[in-house]
N, C-alpha and C positions, 0 to 999 in steps of 0.2 A: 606690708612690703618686707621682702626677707632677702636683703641684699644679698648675701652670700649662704642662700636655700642651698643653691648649689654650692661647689669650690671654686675660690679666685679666681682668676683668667688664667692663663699660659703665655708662655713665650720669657724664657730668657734664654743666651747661651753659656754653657759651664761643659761639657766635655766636645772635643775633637773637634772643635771649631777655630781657633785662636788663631792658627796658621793658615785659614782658607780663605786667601782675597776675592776667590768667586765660588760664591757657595753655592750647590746643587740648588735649582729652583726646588719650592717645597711639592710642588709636586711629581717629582723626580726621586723625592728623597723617603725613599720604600719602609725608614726607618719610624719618620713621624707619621708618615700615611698608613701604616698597618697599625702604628698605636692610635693615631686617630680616630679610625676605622674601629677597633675595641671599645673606643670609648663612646660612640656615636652608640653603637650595638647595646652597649651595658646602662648608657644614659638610657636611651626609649625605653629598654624595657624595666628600670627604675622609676619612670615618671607613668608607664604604665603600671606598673606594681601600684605606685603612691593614691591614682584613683582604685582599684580592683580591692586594698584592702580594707579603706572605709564600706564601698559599698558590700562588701561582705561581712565585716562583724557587724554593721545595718542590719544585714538581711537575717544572721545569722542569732544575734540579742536583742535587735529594739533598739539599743541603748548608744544615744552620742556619748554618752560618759564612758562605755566600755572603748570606744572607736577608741576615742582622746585617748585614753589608756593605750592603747596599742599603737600608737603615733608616740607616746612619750616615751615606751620602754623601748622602743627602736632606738628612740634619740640616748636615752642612757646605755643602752649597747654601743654605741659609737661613740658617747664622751668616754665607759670604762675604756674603750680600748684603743681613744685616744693618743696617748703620750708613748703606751709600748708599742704603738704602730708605727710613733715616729721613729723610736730607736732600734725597731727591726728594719725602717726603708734606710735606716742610714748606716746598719751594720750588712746588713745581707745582698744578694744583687736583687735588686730592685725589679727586673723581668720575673724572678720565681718568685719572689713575693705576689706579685700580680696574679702570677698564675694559680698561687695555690689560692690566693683567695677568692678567685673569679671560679674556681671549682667545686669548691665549699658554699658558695652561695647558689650555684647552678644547685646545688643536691638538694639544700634545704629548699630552695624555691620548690623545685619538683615535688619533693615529700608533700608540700602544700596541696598542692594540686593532687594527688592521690588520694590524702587524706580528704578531701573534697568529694572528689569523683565515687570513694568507697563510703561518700557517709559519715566517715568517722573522726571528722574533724570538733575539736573542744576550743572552748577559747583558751585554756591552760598550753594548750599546743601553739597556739596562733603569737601567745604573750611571746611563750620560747623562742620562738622564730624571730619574732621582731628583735626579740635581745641580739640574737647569733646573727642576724644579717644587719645590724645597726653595726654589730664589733667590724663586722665584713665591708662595711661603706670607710669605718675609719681608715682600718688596714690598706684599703685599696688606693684610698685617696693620698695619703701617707707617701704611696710609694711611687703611683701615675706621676700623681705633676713631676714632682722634681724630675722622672725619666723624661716629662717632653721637655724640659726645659735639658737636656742634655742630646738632643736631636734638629734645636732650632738654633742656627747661627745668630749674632745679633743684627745682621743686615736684616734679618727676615723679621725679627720680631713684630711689628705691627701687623704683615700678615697673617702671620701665624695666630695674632689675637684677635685676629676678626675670623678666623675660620674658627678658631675654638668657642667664640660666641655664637655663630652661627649653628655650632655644632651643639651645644647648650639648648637652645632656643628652639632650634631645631626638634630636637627631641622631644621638650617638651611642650613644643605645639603638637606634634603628630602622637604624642601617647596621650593624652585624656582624650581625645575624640575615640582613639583605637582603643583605648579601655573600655569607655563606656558602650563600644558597638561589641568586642570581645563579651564584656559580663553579660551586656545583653540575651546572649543565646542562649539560647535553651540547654543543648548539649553537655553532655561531664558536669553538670551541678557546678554550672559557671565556672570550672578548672579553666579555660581554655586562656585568660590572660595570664593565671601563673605558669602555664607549661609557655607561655611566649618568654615572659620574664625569665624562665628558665635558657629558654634555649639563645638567648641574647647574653646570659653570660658567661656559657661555652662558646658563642663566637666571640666575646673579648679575651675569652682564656686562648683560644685559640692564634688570634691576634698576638697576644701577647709571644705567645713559642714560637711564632713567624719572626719574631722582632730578636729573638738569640740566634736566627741563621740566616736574616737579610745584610747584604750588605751594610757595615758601620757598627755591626754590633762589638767589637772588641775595644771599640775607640775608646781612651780610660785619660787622654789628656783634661787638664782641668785649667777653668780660664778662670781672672779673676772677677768677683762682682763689679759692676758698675758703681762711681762714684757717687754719690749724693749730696743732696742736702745735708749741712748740719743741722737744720732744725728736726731732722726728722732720725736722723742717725744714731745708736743704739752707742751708749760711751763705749771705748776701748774695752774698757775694763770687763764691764759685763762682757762683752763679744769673744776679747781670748778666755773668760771663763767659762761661756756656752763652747768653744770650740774643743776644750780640754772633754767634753764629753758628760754625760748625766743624763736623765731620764726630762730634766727639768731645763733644759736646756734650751729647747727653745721658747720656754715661757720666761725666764729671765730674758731674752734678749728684746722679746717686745715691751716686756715691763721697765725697761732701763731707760726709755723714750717716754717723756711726759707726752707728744704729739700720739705716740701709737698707742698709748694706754687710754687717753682720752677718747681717739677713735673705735677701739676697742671693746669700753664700756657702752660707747652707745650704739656699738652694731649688736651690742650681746642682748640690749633691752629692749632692740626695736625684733630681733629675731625671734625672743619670747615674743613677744605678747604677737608677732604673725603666726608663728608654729602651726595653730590652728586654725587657719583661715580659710584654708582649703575646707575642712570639716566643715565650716561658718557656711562657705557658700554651698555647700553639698546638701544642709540639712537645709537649708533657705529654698533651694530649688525642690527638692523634694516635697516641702510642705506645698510650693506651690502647682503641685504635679505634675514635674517636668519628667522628660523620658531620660533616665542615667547616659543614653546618648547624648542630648541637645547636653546635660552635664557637662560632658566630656568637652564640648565643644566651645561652651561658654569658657571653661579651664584653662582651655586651649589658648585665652587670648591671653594669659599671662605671658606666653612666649610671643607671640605676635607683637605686645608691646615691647618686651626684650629685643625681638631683632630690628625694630624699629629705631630703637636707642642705640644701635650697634654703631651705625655712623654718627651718633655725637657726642663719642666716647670724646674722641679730640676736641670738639668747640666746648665741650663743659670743664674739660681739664682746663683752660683758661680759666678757670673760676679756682680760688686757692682750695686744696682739698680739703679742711676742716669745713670751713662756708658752704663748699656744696653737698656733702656729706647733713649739714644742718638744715638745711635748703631741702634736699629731697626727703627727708624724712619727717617736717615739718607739713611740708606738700604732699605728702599721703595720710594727714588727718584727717581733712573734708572728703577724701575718695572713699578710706574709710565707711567714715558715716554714712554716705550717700548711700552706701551696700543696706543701709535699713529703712532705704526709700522701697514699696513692693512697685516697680516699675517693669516687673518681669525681667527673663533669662538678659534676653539683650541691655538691656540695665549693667545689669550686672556683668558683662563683658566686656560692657569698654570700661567702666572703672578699672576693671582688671588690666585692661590695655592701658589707660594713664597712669596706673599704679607703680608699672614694670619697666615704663620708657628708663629710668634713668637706672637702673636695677646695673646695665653692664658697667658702664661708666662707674659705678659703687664697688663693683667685682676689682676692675685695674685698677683704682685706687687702691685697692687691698695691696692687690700684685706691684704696683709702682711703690708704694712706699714703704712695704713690707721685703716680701721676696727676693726681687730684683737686687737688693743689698745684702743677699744672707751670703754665705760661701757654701758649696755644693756638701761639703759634709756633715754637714750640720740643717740641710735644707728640708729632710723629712720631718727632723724634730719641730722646725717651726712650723711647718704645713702642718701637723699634729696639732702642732698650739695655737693653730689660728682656727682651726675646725671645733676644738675642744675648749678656750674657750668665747667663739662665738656662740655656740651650740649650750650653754651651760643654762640656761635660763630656758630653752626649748622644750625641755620635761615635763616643765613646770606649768609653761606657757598652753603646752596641748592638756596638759589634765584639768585645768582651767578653766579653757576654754572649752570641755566636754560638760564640766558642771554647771558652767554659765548655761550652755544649752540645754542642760538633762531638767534646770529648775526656772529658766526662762525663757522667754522667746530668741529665735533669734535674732531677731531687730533689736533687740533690747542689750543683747548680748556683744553684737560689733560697735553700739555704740560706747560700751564701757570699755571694748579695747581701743575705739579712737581715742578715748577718753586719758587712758591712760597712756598713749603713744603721744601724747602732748605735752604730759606733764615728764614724760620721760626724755623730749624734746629740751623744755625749759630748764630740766634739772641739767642736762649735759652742756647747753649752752652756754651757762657761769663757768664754764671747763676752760683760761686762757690758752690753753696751748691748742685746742682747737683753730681758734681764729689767727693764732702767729705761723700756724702749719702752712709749710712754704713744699713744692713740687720739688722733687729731685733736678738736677741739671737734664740727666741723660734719663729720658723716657722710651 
C-alpha cells in the first residue's frame, strides 16, 4: 500500500476567500474547475504512462530488474527536484510554473512515442526520460496543490476533498484497463499510450492558461491557516524560521513535530517497500498468461478500492490519527501475502481492492495535519518536503524489488515485502508520539 503514491488530498482556503460569506458553489467556480479539469487530464494519462512503461522495457529487455530500474530513476528525478520545486511554487506564480512544466513533459512523453514508432528507442533513452519527467511530477505537484487550495473557500473544503479523491481514483481506475487496451495494439510499435500521455499533458497545460483569464484569477488576498492541535503543531520557533525563507524550509517545519516526524518515518518505509508492487503484480500475471488487458483491469482495482474508501474518510477520522495510520498499515500485511497465493487475476484484484479502501483516509491525514496548518507562502516548500521525503526510500524500494524478481519468484518475492512491511510496522510502533497524536480542532 503506497498511501501517498499519489499527492495528499486538496482542499484548504488561503487566497480571496476570507471575505466571502457565500461562496460560489464549486461548480460555478471556473477557477477550480479548469484546474480540476487539468488535473483529472494529467492524472489519467500518468497512471496510463505508469502501466505502458513497464510493459515496454518487458517487451523491450526481458528483464524486471531493468523495469525496476526505470520506476526508481523516475522516483530519483522527482526527489532531485524536490525541494527547488518547492521554492520555485513559492517564489514564482504558480499557474506558469504549471504551465511550463506540463509542456516539458507533453514533449518528452511525445519523443517517447517517436522514438518508438521510428525504432529507435534504447533503454539509455528511456532511463533519461524517466529522470526529466520524475523532476516534472515534483515541479508540478509543488505548485498544483497549494494553487487549489487558493481557489477552494473553507465552507467548501470537504467537498472539494471528495471531488479530488474522486478525481484521484478516478483516473487511476480508467488508465490501467486504457493502458493495457492502448499497448495492446498493434499499431506505432505500441506508441499509441504515450502519444495519449502526451496529449493529456497539453490539455492540463492548457487548463492551466485558462486559469490566468478565468474569472478570480488576480485574487492575491491571503487568509490565515486554521488552528490546531497542539500535539500536532510545528514550535513557533521552527515555523517563523521556515517562513524567513530557505530551500530547507519546509523540512524543518515537519521535523519540529515529534507526531509528524513519527508519521513521516512510517509513510516513507511503508511507500518503499510498495514502490514496486505494481511490477510485483505485472510480472505475477504475466507468468500466469494473462492478456496486458485483463492486467490493466485487475490494476484498475486499486482505484475501485480508493473510491470506495472515499466515504469513510470521516468514520475512520474518529479513530486518533497515529492508531489508524498503524492499523492500516498493519492491515495490509496478510493482503500482502495473500498476492503469492496463485488464485489467478481475480485474486489478485480484490486484495488490491482491500489493500486501497483506507489509502484516502491516509492521503487527509497527511493534508489535516500537515498542510492545513502551513501558511500560504511557505506552502510549496512543504508540499516538496512531504513528496521528497515520503518518496526517499522509493528508489530503493523499486530497484529491489526488480532483483527480488530478476533472481526469484514472484511469490517468493511479495512475501519478503509483507515480511518486511511488518517489521517496519513494529519498528514504528514503539514511536510514542504516534499513539498521543490527537486530530486538529478544525477539520
Amino acid at each position: 500500500m503506497t498511501a501517498s503514491a499519489a499527492p495528499p488530498a486538496t482542499g484548504v482556503a488561503e487566497r480571496g476567500h476570507a471575505h466571502h460569506s457565500h461562496p460560489v458553489a464549486l461548480r460555478r467556480n471556473l477557477q477550480f474547475q479548469a484546474l480540476w479539469a487539468g488535473q483529472a487530464a494529467s492524472s489519467l494519462g500518468l497512471n496510463v504512462a505508469n502501466v505502458a512503461y513497464p510493459l515496454a522495457i518487458l517487451a523491450l529487455t526481458g528483464s524486471p530488474a531493468r523495469a525496476g530500474l526505470f520506476a526508481s530513476l523516475q522516483t530519483v528525478g522527482m526527489l532531485a527536484g524536490g525541494l527547488p520545486a518547492g521554492q520555485l511554487a513559492d517564489r514564482l506564480d504558480r499557474r506558469a510554473v504549471v504551465i511550463a512544466t506540463e509542456s516539458a513533459r507533453a514533449l518528452i512523453t511525445a519523443g517517447v512515442a517517436v522514438g518508438l514508432i521510428l525504432g529507435a528507442m534504447t533503454l539509455p533513452t528511456l532511463l533519461t526520460a524517466a529522470v526529466l519527467l520524475g523532476a516534472g511530477q515534483a515541479i508540478s505537484g509543488a505548485a498544483r496543490m497549494p494553487l487549489v487550495r487558493s481557489v477552494v473557500p473553507p465552507e467548501q473544503l470537504t467537498t472539494a476533498l471528495v471531488q479530488d479523491e474522486v478525481r484521484q481514483n478516478g483516473a487511476a481506475l480508467a488508465g490501467p484497463p486504457l493502458a493495457g487496451v492502448l499497448y495492446g495494439l498493434q499499431a506505432l510499435e505500441h506508441a499509441i499510450p504515450f502519444l495519449f500521455t502526451a496529449v493529456s499533458f497539453v490539455l492540463s497545460m492548457l487548463a492551466a492558461i485558462a486559469m490566468k483569464v478565468l474569472p478570480g484569477a488576480d485574487r492575491d488576498a491571503r487568509a490565515e491557516p486554521n488552528t490546531v492541535a497542539e500535539s500536532s503543531q510545528p514550535d513557533s520557533t521552527a515555523t517563523k524560521g521556515s517562513r524567513d525563507g530557505g530551500i530547507l524550509a519546509g523540512i524543518r517545519t515537519l521535523w519540529s513535530s515529534p507526531v509528524l516526524r513519527a508519521a513521516m518515518v512510517l509513510i516513507m518505509i511503508v511507500n518503499a517497500i510498495g514502490a514496486g508492487l505494481d511490477l510485483v503484480i505485472i510480472v505475477i500475471l504475466r507468468g500466469q498468461h494473462v492478456h496486458s488487458g485483463l492486467i490493466g483491469v485487475v490494476l484498475a482495482f486499486a482505484a475501485v478500492g480508493g473510491l470506495a474508501g472515499a466515504p469513510l474518510i470521516r468514520p475512520l477520522h474518529r479513530i486518533r490519527p497515529g492508531v489508524l495510520l498503524l492499523l492500516a498499515c498493519v492491515a495490509d500485511v496478510p493482503i500482502l501475502a495473500g498476492m503469492a497465493v496463485r488464485f489467478g487475476p481475480w485474486w489478485v484484484a480484490g486484495l488490491l481492492f482491500l489493500e486501497y479502501i483506507p489509502v484516502p483516509a491516509m492521503r487527509v491525514l497527511v493534508d489535516v495535519l500537515i498542510l492545513r496548518q502551513t501558511p500560504d507562502e511557505m506552502r510549496g516548500r512543504v508540499v516538496a518536503a512531504i513528496m521528497t521525503l515520503i518518496g526517499l526510500g522509493m528508489p530503493v524500494g523499486a530497484a529491489v524489488t526488480g532483483l527480488l524478481l530478476q533472481t526469484l519468484t514472484a511469490q517468493t518475492a511479495v512475501l519478503i515485502l509483507a515480511g518486511a512491511q511488518l517489521l517496519a510496522v513494529l519498528y514504528c510502533a514503539r514511536m510514542r508520539g504516534l499513539w498521543r497524536a490527537r486530530w486538529p480542532q478544525q477539520q
